[in-house]
C-alpha positions in Angstrom: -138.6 -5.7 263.6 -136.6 -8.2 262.2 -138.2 -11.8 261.8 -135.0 -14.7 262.1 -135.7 -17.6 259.9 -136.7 -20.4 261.0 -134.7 -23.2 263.4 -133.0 -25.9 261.5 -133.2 -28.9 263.3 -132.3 -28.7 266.9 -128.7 -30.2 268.0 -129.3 -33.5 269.2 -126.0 -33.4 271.0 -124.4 -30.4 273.0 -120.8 -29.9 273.2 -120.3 -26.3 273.6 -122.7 -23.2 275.0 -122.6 -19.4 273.9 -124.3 -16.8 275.5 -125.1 -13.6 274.3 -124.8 -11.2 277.4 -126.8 -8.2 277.7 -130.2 -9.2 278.6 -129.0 -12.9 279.0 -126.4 -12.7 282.1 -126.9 -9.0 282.4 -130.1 -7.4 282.6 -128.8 -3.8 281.7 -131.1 -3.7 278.3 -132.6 -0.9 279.6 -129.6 0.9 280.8 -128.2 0.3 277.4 -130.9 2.2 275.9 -130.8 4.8 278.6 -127.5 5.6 277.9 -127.5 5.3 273.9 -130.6 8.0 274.2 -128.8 10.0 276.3 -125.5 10.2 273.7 -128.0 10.7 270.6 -129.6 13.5 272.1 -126.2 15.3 272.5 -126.0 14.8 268.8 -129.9 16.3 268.6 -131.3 13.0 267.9 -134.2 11.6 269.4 -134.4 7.9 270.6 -138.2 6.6 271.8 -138.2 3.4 273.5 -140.3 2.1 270.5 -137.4 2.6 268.0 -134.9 0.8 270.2 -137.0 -2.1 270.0 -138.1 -2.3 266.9 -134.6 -1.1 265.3 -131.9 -1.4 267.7 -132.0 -4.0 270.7 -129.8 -6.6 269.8 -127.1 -4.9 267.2 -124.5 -3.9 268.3 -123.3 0.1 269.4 -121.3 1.1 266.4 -124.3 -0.1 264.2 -127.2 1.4 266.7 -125.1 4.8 266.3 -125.0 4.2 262.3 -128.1 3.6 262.1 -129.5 6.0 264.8 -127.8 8.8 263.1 -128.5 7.8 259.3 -124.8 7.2 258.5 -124.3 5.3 255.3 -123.3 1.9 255.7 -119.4 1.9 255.0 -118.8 4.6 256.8 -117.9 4.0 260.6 -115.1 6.4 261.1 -117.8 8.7 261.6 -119.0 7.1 264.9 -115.1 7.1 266.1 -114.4 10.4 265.3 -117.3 11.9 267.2 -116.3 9.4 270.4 -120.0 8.3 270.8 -118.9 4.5 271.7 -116.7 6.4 273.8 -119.1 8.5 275.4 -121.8 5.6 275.7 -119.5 3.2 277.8 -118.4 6.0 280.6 -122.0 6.6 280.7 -123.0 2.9 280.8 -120.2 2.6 283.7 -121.5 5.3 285.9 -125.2 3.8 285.6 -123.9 0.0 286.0 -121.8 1.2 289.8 -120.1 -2.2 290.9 -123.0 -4.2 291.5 -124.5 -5.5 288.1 -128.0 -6.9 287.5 -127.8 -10.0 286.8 -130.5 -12.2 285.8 -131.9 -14.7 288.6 -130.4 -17.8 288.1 -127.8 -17.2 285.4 -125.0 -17.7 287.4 -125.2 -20.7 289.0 -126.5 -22.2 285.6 -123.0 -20.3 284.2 -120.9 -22.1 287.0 -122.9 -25.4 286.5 -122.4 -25.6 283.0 -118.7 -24.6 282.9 -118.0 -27.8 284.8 -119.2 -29.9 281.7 -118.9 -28.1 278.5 -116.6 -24.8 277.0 -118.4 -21.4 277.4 -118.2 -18.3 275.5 -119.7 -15.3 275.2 -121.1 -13.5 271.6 -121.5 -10.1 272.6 -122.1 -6.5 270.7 -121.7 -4.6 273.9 -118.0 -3.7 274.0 -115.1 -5.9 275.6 -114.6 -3.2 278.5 -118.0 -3.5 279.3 -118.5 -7.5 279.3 -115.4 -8.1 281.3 -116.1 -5.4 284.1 -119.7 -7.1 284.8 -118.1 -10.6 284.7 -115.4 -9.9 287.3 -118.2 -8.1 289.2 -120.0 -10.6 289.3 -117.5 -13.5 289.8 -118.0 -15.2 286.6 -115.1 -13.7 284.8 -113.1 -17.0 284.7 -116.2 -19.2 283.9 -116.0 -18.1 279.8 -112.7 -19.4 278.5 -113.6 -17.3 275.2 -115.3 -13.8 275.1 -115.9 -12.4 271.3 -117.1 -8.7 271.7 -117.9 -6.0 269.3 -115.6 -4.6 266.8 -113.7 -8.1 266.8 -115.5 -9.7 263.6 -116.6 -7.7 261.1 -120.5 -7.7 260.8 -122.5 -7.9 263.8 -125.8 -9.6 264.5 -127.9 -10.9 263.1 -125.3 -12.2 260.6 -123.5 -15.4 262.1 -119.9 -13.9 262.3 -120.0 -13.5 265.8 -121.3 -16.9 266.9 -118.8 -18.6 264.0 -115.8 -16.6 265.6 -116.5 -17.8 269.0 -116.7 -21.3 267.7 -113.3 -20.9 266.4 -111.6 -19.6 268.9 -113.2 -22.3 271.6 -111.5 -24.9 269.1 -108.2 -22.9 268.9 -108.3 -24.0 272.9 -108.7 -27.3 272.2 -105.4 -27.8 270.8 -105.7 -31.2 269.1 -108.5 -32.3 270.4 -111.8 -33.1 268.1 -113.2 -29.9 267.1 -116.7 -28.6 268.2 -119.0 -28.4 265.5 -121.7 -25.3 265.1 -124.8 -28.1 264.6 -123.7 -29.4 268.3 -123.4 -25.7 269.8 -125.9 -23.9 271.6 -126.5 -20.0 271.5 -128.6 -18.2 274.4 -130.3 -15.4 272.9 -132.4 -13.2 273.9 -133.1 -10.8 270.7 -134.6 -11.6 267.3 -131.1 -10.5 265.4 -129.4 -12.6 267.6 -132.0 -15.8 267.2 -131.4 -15.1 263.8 -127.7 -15.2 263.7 -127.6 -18.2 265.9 -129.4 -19.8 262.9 -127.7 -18.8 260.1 -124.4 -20.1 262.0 -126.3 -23.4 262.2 -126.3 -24.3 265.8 -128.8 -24.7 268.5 -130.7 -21.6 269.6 -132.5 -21.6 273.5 -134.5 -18.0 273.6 -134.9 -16.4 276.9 -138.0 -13.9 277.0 -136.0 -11.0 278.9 -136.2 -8.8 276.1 -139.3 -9.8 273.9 -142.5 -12.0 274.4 -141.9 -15.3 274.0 -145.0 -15.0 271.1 -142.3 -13.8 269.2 -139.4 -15.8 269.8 -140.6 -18.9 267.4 -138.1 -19.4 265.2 -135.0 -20.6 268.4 -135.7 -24.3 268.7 -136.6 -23.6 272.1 -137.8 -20.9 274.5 -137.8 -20.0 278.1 -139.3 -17.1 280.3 -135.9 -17.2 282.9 -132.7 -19.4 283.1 -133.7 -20.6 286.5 -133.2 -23.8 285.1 -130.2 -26.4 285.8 -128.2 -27.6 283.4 -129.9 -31.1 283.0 -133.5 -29.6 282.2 -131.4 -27.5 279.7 -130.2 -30.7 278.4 -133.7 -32.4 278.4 -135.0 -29.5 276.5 -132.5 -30.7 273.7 -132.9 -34.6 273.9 -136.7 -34.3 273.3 
């Protein structure tokens, strides 16, 4: 299991939001493991829910399939030549139907906050998959950024992701002041994602969807559900 490093400082000021989306706005963290075993054991490669957690939850497909499948690091064609990313997302698709699970509460916190600050979304599910649960679910046009995987070159838990997102909320901006990553929040809900929200240097808010919240310590805060409005998110931050 990975163990983040601990918080800097919380943010005393929030600007911007990024959530991470699969077991933040979607709870399909299961499904995503259902579907990953199901491709691995086509390749003869057996995946216990055990592993997953300890090894997998929270990076993104092309590294869970490098990983699962002991391919050196360096060497990703392998994982596109075989089409398991492929194979994965028309599996994920079938098991997801039109009517995503979403988390209770997440969306109206989503449409809350996207009247007062720029969202995006850091996610190592792939762009096909993101998109088709947010249009689903009618928060599509919420996000006015959505950094998916293969789109910055190192996954969670380094802070590429979460830096790229970031960037392209300020390319929006035009020539407005730019956000800064020390007044950005990050809603995680893994422990390579906590830790990438940290070494980015911004705010981290942990959600206990995926692990105990015993083992979230090092986000500056931590929650058991995003039932929550936007101004007790806020108070959690001006404390």
């Amino acid at each position: 299991m990975i163990v983040p490093r601990p918080a800097k400082p919380q943010p005393s000021v929030i600007e911007a939001i990024i959530f991470d989306f699969n077991g933040v706005i979607c709870d399909d963290e299961m499904i995503h493991f259902q579907v990953l075993q199901k491709v691995l054991a086509e390749e003869g490669v057996k995946l216990t829910a055990e592993q997953y957690e300890r090894d997998l939850l929270g990076i993104d497909d092309q590294e869970c399939f490098r990983i699962a499948l002991g391919i050196e690091d360096g060497e990703p064609g392998r994982v596109q030549s075989c089409s398991l990313l492929q194979r994965k997302s028309a599996y994920y698709f079938q098991e997801i139907g039109d009517h995503p699970p979403i988390f209770p509460g997440v969306a109206d916190l989503v449409r809350e906050a996207a009247n007062l600050f720029p969202l995006a979304i850091a996610s190592g599910a792939r762009r096909s998959e993101v998109e088709f649960v947010l249009q689903r679910a009618g928060l599509f046009s919420q996000f006015q950024v959505i950094v998916a995987a293969g789109e910055v070159s190192k996954g969670k838990p380094t802070p590429d992701i979460f830096l790229h997102a970031l960037y392209k909320l300020n390319q929006k901006r035009g020539g407005s002041a730019p956000l800064r990553a020390d007044s950005t929040l990050v809603i995680e809900d893994s422990l390579p994602g906590i830790q990438a929200a940290n070494l980015a240097g911004m705010g981290c808010l942990a959600v206990a969807n995926s692990h105990p919240a015993k083992v979230l310590t090092s986000a500056h805060h931590k929650l058991p559900h995003l039932k929550i409005s936007v101004s007790e998110l806020l108070a959690l931050f001006s404390s």
